[in-house]
ZABARO-878715 format. One record per residue: z, y, x of N, C-alpha, C in turn; residue in one letter. Coordinates in pm, whole numbers, plus 50000, padded with zeros to 5 digits. Example, Ala and Ser with C-alpha at 12.3 -4.5 7.8 and 13.67 -1.06 7.14 Angstrom:
BEGIN
507804943151319507804955051230507804967051320A507084977551285507144989451367507875000351290S
This chain:
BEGIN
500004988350085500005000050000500005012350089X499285022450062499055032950116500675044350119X500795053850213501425062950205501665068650058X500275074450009499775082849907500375074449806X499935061449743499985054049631501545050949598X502375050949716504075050449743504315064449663X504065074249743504545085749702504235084449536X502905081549450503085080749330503755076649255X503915061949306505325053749269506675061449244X506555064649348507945073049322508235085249248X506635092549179506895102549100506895097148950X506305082648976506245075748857507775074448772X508705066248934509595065248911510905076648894X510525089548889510835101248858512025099848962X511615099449122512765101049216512125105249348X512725111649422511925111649540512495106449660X511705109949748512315099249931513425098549928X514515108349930515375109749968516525103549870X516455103949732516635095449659516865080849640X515195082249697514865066749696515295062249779X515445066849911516345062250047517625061750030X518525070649990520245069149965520305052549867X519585051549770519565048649635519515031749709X518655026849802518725013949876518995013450001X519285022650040520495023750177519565022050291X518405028950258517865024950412517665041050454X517325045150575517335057850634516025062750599X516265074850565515015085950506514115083150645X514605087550767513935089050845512715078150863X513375065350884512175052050889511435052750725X511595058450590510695057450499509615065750563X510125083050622508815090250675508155085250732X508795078850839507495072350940506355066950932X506495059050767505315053250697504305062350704X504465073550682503595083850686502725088250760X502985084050873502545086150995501275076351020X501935064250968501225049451001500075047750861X500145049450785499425056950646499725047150557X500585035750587501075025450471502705017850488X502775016150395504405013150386504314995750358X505594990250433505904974450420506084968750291X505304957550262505404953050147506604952850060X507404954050158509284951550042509494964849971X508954974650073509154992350036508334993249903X507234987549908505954986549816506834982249705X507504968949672507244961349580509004971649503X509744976749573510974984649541510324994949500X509265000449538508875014249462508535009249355X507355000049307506264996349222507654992349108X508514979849108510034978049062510524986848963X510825001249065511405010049007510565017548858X509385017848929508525028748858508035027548710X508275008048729507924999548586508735000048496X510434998348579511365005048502511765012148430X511245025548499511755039948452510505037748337X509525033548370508435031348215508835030248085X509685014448117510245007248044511665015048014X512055025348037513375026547975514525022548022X514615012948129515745009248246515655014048306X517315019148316517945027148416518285016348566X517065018948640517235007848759518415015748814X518335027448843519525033448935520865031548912X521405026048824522575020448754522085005648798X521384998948788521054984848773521314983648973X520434994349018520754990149158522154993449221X522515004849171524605009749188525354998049183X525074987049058526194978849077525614969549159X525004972649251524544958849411525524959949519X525814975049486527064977049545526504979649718X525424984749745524964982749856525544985849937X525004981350102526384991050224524844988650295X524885006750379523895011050443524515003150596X523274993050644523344991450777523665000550902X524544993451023525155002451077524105004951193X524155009851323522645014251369522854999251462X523824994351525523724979251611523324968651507X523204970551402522974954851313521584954251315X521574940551288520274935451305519774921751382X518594920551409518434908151529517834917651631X518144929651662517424934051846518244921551942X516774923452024517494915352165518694921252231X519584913352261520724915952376520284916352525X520794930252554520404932552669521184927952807X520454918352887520674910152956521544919053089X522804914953131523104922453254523184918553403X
């Protein structure tokens, strides 16, 4: 999915980046970057497209996603390699 077609999504879904970034706990900064690259990762894709069908439909995903209860990753988590000494 394109940069452009994301960004619709998300006006679809009557929210924007920053929103949409607090809202699944991932950092605004890595959503911009998509921007750069001119398309966003399928999971980003399929959470925008999600939302947008929602807000169509009359579900309040943003309540639906609140009680996930999310916790924003800390900046060491993950699988990076360990750096060998």
């Amino acid at each position: 999915m394109t940069f452009i077609e994301f960004k619709k999504l998300l006006l679809d879904a009557e929210t924007t980046i920053p929103k949409f970034t607090s809202l699944i706990k991932v950092s605004e900064k890595n959503v911009q970057s998509y921007k750069k690259k001119e398309e966003v990762p399928n999971t980003i894709a399929v959470i925008a497209a999600c939302f947008a069908k929602m807000q169509q439909e009359g579900i309040d995903y943003k309540e639906v996603i609140g009680d996930l209860d999310l916790n924003k990753k800390s900046k060491n988590s993950g699988f990076s390699k360990k750096k060998k000494k």
